[in-house]
C-alpha positions in Angstrom: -24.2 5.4 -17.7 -22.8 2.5 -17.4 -20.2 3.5 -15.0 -22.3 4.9 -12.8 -24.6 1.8 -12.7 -21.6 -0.5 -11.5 -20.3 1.9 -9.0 -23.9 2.1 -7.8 -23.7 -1.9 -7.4 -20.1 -1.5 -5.6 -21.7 0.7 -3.1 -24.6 -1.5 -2.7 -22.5 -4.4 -2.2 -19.9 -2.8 0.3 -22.5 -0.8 2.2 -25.2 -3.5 2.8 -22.7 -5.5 5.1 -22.1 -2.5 6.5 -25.4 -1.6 7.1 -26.7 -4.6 9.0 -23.4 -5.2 10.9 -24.4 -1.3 12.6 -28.4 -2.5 13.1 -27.4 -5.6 14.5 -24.9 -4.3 16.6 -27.1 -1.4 17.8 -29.5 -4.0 18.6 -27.3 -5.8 21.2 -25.8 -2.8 22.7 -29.6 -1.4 23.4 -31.3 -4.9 24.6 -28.0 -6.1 26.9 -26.6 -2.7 28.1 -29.7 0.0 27.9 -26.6 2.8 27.0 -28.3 4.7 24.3 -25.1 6.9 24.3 -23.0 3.9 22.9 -25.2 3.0 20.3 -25.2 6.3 19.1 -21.5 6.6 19.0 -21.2 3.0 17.4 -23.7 4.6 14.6 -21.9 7.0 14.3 -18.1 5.8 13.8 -20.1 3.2 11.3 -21.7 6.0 9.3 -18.3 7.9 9.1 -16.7 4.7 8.1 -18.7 4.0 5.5 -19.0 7.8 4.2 -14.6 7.6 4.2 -15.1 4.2 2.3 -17.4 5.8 -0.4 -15.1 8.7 -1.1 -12.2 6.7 -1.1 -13.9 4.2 -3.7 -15.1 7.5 -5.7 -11.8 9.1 -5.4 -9.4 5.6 -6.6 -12.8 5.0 -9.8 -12.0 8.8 -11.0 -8.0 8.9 -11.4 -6.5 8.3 -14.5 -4.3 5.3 -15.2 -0.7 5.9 -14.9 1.2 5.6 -18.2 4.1 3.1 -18.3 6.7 5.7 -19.6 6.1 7.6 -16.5 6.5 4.4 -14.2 9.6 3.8 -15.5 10.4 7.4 -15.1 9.9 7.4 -11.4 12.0 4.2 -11.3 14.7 5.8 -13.5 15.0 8.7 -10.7 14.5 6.7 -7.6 17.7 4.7 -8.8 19.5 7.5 -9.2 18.4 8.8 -5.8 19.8 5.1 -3.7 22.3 5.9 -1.1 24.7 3.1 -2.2 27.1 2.1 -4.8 26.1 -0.2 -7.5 28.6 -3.4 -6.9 31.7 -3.4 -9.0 33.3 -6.2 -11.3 36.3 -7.8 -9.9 37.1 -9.0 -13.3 36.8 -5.9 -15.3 39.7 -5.0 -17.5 42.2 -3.4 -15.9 41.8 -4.6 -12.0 43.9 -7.3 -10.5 42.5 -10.4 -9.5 42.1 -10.6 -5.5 44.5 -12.7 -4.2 43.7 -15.2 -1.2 45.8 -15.5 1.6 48.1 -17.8 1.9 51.8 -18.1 0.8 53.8 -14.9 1.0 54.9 -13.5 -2.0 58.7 -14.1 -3.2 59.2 -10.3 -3.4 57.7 -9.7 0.1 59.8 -12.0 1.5 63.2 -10.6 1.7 
């Protein structure tokens, strides 16, 4: 109940706005222009507007909250997807340190 009280008060709040923005503008377009046909289409694309607006708002209030192990799931295997490679340490055991140019080296010199 109380759910459905606060999403009635969303809608109140987001569609009021809404509401007078289309009188008021319905208002101007009849008094300056006399085009019926443009104040109908300007209802119109309001009222679809606001209809898209209302199920979007229902549609985001009724999923579920995502759970943080599947979160980091999705993280896990988007990693795993990445086209590159993950950078390598110079200094690991094993690997020679990079040398910077310079002097030749004795051996490569004969």
């Amino acid at each position: 109940m109380r759910d459905a009280n606060a999403l009635r008060r969303a809608f109140t709040r987001l569609l009021r706005p809404a509401g007078l923005l289309v009188l008021f503008l319905t208002e101007v377009l009849l008094a300056e222009g006399g085009s019926l046909s443009a104040a109908v289409a300007l209802a119109a694309t309001a009222a679809a507007g606001s209809a898209l607006l209302a199920c979007s708002v229902i549609s985001a209030r009724c999923a579920s909250p995502v759970p943080r192990t599947r979160v980091r799931t999705a993280i896990r295997d988007r990693e795993k997807r990445t086209a590159f490679l993950p950078q390598r340490d110079p200094d690991a055991r094993g690997r020679t340190r990079p040398r910077a140019p310079g002097h030749a080296l004795l051996t490569a010199a004969a």
